[in-house]
C-alpha positions as a LaTeX table, in Angstrom:
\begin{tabular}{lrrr}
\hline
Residue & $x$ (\AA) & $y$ (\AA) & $z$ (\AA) \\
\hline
Unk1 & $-12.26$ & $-4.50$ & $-4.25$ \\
Unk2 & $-9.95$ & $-3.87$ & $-1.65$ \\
Unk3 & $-8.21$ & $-6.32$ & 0.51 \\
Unk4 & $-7.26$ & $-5.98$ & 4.15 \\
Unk5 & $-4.55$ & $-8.88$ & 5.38 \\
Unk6 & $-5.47$ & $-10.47$ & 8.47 \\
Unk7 & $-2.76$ & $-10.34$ & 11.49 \\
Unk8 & 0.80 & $-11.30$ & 10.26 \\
Unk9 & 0.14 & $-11.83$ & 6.93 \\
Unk10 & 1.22 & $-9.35$ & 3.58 \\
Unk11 & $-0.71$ & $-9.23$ & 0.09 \\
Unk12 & 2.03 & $-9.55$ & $-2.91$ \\
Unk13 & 2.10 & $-7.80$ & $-6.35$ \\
Unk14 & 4.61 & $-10.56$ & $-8.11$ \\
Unk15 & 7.18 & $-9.16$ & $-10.14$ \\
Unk16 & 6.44 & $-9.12$ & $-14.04$ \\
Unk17 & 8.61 & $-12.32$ & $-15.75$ \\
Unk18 & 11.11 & $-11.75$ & $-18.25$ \\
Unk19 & 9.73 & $-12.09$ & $-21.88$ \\
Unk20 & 13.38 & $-12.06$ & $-23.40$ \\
Unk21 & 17.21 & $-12.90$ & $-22.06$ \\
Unk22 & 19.74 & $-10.34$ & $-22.50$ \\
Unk23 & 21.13 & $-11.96$ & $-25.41$ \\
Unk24 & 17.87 & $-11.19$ & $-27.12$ \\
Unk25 & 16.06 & $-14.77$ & $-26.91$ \\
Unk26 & 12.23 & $-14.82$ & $-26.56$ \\
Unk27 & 11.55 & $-16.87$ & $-24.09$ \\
Unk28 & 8.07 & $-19.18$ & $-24.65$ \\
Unk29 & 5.45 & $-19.61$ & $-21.89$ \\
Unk30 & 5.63 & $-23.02$ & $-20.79$ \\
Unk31 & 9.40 & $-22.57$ & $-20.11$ \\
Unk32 & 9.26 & $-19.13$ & $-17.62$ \\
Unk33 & 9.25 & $-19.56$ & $-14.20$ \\
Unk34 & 7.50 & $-17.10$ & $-12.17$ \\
Unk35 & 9.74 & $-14.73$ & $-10.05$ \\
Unk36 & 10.39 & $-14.83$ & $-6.99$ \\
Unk37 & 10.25 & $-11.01$ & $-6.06$ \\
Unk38 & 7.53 & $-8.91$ & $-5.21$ \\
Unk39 & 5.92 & $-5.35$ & $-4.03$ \\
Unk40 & 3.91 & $-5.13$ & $-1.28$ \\
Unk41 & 0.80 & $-3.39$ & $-1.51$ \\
Unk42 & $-0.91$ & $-4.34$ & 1.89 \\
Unk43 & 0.43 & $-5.17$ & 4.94 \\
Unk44 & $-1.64$ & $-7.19$ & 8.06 \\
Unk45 & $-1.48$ & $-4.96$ & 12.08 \\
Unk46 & 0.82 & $-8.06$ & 13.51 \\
Unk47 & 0.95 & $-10.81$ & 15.29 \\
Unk48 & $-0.29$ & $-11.04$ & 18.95 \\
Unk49 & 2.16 & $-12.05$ & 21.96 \\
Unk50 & 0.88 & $-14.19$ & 24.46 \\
Unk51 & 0.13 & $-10.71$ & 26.49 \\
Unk52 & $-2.38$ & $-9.86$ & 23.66 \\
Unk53 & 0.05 & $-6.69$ & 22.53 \\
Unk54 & 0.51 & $-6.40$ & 18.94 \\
Unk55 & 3.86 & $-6.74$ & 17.16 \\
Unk56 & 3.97 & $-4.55$ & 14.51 \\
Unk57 & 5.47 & $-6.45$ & 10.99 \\
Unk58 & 8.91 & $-5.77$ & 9.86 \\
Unk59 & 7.68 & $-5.31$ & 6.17 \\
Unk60 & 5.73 & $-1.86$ & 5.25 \\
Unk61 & 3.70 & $-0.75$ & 1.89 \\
Unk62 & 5.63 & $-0.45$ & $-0.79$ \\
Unk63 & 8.70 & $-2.74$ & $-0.09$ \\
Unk64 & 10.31 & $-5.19$ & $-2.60$ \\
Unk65 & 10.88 & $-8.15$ & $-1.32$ \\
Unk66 & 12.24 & $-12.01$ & $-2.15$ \\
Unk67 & 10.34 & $-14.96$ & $-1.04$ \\
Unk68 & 10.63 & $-18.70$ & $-1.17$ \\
Unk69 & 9.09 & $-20.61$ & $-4.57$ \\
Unk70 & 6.00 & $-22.18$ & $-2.68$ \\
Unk71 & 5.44 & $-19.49$ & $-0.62$ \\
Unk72 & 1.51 & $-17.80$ & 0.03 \\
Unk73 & $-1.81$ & $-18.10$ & $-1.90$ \\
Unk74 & $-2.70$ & $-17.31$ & $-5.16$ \\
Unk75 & $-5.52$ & $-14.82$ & $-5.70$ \\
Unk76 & $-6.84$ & $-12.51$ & $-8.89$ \\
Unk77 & $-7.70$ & $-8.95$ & $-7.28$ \\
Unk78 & $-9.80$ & $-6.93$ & $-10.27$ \\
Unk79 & $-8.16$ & $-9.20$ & $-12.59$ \\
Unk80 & $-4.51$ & $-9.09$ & $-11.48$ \\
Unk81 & $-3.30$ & $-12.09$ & $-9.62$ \\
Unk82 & $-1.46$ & $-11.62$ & $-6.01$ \\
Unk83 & $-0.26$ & $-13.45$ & $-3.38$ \\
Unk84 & $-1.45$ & $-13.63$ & $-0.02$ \\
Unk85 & 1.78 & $-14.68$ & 2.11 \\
Unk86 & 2.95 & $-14.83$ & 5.98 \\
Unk87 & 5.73 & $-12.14$ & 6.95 \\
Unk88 & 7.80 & $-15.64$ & 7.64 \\
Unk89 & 7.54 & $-16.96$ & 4.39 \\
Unk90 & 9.37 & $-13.44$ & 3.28 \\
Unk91 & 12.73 & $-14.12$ & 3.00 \\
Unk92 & 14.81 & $-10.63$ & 2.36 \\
Unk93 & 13.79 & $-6.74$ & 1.39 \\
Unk94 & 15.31 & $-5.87$ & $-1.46$ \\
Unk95 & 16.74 & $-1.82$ & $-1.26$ \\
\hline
\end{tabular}
């Protein structure tokens, strides 16, 4: 299935979480949090200005990102969950 975001919004591949610390400890399920870092894999055309002109988004294909905890939707794309997000809800590219 593929996904096409609508207007300003970006689709998410989340970052895999860390199964062990450095120091070696396995770290159990109910205690990971889910990261808060991501790939892009499809961006939306932009937002419209009030002229009806497109504004292109600042994020591109392929860009790792950071984004707030609550941030986007959760979806499972051919069994792999992503997150649908707005480019505002993106807080930093990651080089």
């Amino acid at each position: 299935m593929n996904i096409r975001p609508m207007n300003d919004r970006v689709l998410v591949a989340r970052m895999e979480e860390e199964k062990k610390t450095a120091g070696g400890i396995i770290i159990p399920d109910t205690a990971k949090e889910k990261p808060l870092e991501g790939t892009i894999v499809a961006v939306g055309p932009g937002k419209r200005d009030e002229k009806g002109n497109r504004i292109p988004l600042e994020v591109k294909k392929g860009d790792r990102i950071l984004f707030s905890r609550y941030a986007g939707t959760e979806i499972k794309v051919n069994n792999e969950e992503r997150l649908f997000m707005k480019e505002e809800d993106i807080l930093g590219i990651l080089n």
